[in-house]
N, CA, C and O atoms as a Tinker XYZ file with bonds, in Angstrom:
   220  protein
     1  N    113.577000  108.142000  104.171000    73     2
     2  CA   113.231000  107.979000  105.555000    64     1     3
     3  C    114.422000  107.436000  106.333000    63     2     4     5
     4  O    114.747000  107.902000  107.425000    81     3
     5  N    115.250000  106.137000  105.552000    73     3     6
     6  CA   116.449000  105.892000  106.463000    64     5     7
     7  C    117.457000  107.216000  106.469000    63     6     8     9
     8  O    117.912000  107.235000  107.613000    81     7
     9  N    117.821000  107.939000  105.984000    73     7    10
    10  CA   118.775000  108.942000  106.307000    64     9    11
    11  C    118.022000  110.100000  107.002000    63    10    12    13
    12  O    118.702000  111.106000  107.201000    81    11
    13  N    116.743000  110.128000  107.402000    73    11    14
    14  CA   116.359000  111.318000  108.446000    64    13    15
    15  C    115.939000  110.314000  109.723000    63    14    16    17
    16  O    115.673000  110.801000  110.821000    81    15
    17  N    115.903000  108.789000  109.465000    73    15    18
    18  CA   116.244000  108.185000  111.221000    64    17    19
    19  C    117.559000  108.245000  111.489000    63    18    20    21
    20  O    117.891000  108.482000  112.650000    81    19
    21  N    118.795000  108.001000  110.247000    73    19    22
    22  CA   120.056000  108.312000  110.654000    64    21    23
    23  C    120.537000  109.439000  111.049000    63    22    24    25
    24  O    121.736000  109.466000  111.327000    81    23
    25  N    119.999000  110.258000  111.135000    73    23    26
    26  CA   120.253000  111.948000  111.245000    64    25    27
    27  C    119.286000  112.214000  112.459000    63    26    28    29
    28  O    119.223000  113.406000  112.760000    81    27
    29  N    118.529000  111.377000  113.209000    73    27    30
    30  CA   117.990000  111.358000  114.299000    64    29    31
    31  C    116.913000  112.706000  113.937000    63    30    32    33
    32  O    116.875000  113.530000  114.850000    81    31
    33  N    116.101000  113.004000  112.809000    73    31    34
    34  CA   115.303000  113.282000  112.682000    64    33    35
    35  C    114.342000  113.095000  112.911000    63    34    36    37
    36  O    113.940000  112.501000  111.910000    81    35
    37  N    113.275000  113.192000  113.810000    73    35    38
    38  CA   112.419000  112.487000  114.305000    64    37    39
    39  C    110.943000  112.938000  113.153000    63    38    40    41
    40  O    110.252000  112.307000  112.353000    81    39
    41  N    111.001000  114.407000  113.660000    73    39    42
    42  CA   109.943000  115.233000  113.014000    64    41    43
    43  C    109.808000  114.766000  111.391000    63    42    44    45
    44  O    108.830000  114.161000  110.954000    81    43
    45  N    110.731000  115.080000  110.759000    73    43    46
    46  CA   110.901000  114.512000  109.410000    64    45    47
    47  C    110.643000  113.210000  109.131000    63    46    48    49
    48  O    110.124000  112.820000  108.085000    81    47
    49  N    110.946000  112.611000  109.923000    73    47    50
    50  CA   110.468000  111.335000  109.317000    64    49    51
    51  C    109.496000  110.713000  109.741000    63    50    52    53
    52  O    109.085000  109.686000  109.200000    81    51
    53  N    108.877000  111.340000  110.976000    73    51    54
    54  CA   107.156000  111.138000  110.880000    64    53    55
    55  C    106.661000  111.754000  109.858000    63    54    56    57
    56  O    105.721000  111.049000  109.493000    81    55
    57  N    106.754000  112.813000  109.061000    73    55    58
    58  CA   106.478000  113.717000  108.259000    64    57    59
    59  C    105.983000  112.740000  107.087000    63    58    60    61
    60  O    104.913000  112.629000  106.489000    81    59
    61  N    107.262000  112.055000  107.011000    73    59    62
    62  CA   107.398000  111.506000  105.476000    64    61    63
    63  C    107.184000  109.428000  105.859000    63    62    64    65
    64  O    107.549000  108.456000  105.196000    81    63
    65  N    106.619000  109.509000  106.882000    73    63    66
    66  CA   106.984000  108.000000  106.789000    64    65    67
    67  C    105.478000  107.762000  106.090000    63    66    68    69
    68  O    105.592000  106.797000  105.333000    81    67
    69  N    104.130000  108.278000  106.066000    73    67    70
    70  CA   103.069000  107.590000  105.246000    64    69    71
    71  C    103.618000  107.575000  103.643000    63    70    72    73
    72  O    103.386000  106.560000  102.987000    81    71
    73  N    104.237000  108.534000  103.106000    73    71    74
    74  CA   104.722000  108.351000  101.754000    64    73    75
    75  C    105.490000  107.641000  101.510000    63    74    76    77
    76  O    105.587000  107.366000  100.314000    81    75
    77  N    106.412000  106.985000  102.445000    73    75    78
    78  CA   107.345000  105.574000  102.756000    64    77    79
    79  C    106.719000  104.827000  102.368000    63    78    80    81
    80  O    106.823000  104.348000  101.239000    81    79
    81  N    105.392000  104.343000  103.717000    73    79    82
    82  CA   104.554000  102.831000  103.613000    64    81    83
    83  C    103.644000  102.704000  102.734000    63    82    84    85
    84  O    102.835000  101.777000  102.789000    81    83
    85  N    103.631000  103.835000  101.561000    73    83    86
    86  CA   102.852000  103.850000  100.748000    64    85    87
    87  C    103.555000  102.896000   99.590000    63    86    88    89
    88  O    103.403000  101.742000   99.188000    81    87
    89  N    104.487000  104.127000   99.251000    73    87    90
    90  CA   105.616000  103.337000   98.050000    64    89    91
    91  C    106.187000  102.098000   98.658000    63    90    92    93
    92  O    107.170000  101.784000   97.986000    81    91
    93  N    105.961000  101.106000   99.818000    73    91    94
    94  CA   106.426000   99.767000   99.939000    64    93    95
    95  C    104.903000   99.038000   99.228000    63    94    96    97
    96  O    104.824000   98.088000   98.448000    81    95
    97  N    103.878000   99.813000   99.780000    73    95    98
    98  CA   102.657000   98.523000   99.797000    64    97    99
    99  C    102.419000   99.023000   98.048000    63    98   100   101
   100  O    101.898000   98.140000   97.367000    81    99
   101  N    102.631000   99.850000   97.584000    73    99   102
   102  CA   103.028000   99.560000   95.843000    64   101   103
   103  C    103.626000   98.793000   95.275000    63   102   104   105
   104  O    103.263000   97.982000   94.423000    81   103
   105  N    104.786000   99.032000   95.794000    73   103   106
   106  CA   105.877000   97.860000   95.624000    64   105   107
   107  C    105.845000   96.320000   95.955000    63   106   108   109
   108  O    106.655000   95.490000   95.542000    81   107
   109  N    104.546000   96.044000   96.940000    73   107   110
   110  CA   104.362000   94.391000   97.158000    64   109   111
   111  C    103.246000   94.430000   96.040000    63   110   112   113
   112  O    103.303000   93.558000   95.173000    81   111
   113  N    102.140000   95.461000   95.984000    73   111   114
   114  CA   100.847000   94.951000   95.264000    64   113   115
   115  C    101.553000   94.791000   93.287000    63   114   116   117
   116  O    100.925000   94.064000   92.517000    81   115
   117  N    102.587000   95.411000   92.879000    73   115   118
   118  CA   103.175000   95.158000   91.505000    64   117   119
   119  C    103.647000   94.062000   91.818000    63   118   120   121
   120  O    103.758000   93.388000   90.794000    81   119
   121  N    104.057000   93.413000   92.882000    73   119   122
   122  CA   105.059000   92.313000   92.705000    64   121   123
   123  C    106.213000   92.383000   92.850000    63   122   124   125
   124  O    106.930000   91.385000   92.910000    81   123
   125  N    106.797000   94.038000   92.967000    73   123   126
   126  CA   108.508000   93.967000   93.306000    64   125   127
   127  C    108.893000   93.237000   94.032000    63   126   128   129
   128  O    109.808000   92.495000   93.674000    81   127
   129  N    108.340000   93.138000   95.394000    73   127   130
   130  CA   108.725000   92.841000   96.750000    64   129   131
   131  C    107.189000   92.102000   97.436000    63   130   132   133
   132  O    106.045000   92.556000   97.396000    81   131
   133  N    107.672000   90.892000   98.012000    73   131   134
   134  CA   106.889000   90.286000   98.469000    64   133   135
   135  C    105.547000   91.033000   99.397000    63   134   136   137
   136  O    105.559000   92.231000   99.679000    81   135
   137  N    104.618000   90.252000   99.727000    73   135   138
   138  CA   103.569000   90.816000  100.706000    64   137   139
   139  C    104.304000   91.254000  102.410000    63   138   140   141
   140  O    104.159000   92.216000  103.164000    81   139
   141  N    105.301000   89.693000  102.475000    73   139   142
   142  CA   105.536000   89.549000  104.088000    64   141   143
   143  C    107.048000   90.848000  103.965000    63   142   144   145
   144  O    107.284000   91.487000  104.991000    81   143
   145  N    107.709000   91.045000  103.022000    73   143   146
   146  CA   108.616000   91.489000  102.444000    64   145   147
   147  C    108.392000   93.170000  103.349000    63   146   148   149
   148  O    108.998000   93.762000  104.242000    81   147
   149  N    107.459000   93.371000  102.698000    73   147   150
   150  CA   106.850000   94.525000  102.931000    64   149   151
   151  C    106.516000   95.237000  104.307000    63   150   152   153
   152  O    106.827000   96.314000  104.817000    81   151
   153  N    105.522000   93.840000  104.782000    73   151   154
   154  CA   105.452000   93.703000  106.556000    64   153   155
   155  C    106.425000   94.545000  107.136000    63   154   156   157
   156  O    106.377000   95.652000  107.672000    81   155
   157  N    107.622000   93.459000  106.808000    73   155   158
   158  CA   108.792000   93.259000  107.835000    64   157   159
   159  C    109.198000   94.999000  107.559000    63   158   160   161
   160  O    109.194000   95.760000  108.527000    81   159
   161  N    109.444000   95.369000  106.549000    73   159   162
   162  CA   110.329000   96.679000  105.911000    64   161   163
   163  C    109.293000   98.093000  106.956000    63   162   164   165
   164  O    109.785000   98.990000  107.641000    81   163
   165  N    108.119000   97.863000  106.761000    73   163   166
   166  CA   107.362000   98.889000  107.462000    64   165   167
   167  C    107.511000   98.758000  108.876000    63   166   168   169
   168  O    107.686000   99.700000  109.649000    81   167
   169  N    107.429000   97.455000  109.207000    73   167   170
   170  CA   107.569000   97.330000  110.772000    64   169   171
   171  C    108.797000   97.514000  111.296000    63   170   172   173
   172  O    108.764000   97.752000  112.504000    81   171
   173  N    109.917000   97.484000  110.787000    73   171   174
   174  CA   111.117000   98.092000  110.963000    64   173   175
   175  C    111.301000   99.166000  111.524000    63   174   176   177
   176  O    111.691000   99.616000  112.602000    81   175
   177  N    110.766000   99.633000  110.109000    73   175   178
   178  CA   111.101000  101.498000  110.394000    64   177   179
   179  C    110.263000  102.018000  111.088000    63   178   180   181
   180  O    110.656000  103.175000  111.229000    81   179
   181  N    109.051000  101.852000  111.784000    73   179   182
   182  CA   108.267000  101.804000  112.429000    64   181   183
   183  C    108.576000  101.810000  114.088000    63   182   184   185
   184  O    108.223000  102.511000  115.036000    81   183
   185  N    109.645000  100.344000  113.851000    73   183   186
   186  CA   110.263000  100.488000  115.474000    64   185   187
   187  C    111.364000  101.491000  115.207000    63   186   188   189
   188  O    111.440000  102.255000  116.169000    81   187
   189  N    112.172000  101.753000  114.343000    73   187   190
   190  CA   113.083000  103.155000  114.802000    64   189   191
   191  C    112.515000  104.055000  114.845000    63   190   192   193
   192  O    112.769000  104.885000  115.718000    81   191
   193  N    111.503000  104.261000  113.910000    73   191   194
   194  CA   110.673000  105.689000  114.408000    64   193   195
   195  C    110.322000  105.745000  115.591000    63   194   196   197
   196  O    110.653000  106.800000  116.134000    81   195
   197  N    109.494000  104.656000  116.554000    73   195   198
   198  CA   109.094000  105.336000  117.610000    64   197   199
   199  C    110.356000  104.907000  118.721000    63   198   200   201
   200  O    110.297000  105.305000  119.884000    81   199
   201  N    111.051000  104.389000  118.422000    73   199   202
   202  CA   112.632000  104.422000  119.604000    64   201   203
   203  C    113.401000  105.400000  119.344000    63   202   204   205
   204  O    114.486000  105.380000  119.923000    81   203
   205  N    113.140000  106.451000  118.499000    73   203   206
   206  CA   113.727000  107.881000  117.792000    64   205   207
   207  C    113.117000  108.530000  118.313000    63   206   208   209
   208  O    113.694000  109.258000  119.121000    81   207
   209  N    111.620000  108.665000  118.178000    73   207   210
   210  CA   110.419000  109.640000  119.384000    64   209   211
   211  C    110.367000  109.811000  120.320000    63   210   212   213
   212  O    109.805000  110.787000  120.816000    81   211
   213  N    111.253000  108.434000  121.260000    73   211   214
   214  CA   111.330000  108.139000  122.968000    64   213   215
   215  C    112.288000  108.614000  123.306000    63   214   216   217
   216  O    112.151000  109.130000  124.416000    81   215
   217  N    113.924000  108.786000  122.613000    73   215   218
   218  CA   114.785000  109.409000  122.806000    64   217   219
   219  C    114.886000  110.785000  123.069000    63   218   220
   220  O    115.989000  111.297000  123.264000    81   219
């Protein structure tokens, strides 16, 4: 997902961002990566996605 917001892909990476926030909230519920860890990482990409959509 970060190299199709870097590539100002918009389409694509709405495409693919539920399979993103999926494999994070896996990644907090095993324990890789914290709960708030997780938050922050989705809400991120979340704001470039939609400041990528407005552009």
């Amino acid at each position: 997902m970060r190299r199709l917001l870097e590539a100002k892909d918009a389409q694509g990476a709405t495409a693919i961002a539920p399979q993103t926030f999926s494999l994070v909230d896996r990644a907090a519920k095993w324990g890789i990566i914290k709960k708030n860890t997780a938050a922050r990482y989705k809400s991120r990409l979340t704001l470039r996605l939609r400041k990528l959509a407005t552009a």
